[in-house]
C-alpha positions in Angstrom: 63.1 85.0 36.1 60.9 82.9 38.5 58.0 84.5 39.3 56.5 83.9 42.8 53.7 85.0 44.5 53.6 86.9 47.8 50.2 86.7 49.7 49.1 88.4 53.2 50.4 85.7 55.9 47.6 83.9 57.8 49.7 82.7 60.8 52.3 84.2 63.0 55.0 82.5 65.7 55.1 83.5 68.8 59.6 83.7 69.5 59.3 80.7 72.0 57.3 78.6 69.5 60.0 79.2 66.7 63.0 78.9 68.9 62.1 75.6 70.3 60.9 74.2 66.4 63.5 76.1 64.2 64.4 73.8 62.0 60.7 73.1 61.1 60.1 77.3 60.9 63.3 77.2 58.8 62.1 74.9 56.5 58.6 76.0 56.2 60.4 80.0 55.6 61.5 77.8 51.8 57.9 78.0 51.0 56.3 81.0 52.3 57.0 84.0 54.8 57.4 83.2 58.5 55.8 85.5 60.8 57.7 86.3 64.1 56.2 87.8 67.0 57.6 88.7 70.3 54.1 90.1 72.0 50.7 91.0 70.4 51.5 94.6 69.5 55.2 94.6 69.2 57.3 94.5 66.8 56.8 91.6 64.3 60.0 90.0 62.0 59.5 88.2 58.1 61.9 85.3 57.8 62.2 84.4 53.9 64.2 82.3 52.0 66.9 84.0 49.9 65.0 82.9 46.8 61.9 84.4 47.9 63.8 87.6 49.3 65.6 88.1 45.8 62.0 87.6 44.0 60.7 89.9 45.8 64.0 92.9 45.5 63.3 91.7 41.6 59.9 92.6 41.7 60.3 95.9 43.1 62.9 96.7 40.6 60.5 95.5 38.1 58.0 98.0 39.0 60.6 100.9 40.0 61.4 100.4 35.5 57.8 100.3 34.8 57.4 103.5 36.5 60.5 104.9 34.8 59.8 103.8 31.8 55.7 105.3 31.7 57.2 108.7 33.0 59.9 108.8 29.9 56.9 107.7 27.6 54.8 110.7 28.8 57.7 112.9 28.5 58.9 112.3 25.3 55.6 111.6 23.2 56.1 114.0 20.7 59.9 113.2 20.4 61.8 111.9 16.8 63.9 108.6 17.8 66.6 107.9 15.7 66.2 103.9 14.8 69.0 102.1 16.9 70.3 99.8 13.6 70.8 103.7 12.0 73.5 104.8 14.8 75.0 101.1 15.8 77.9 100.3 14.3 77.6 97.2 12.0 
């Protein structure tokens, strides 16, 4: 899996500034978060890429398992596990 990086975004676009340069915002939303803005205060929108979007739904998986996986370790500490190669069929 490629890992990518998300960081706290320095900039944000105002919604005239994007509309009239889309195709720049666009491409510039390939290689990191664009920030959109309608009015300081308001409500604020994250364009991503659909690489960077899946990254980061893989990533929160990825920590949802860890979580998982931590709480089943803690649970079952003093369990007997039967060795998979003893129950799987040859």
């Amino acid at each position: 899996m490629n890992k990518k990086t998300f960081t706290k975004i320095p900039d944000i676009v105002g919604v005239s500034e994007f509309r009239a340069d889309m195709a720049s915002h666009l491409a510039r939303a390939k290689k990191h978060p664009v920030v959109i803005s309608e009015r300081r205060g308001d409500d604020s929108y994250v364009i991503l890429s659909k690489n960077s979007y899946n990254n980061l739904i893989d990533a929160k998986e990825d920590a949802e398992d860890a979580i998982e996986l931590a709480r089943l370790v803690v649970e079952h500490k003093d369990a007997t596990f039967i060795p998979w190669d003893s129950i799987r069929p040859a």
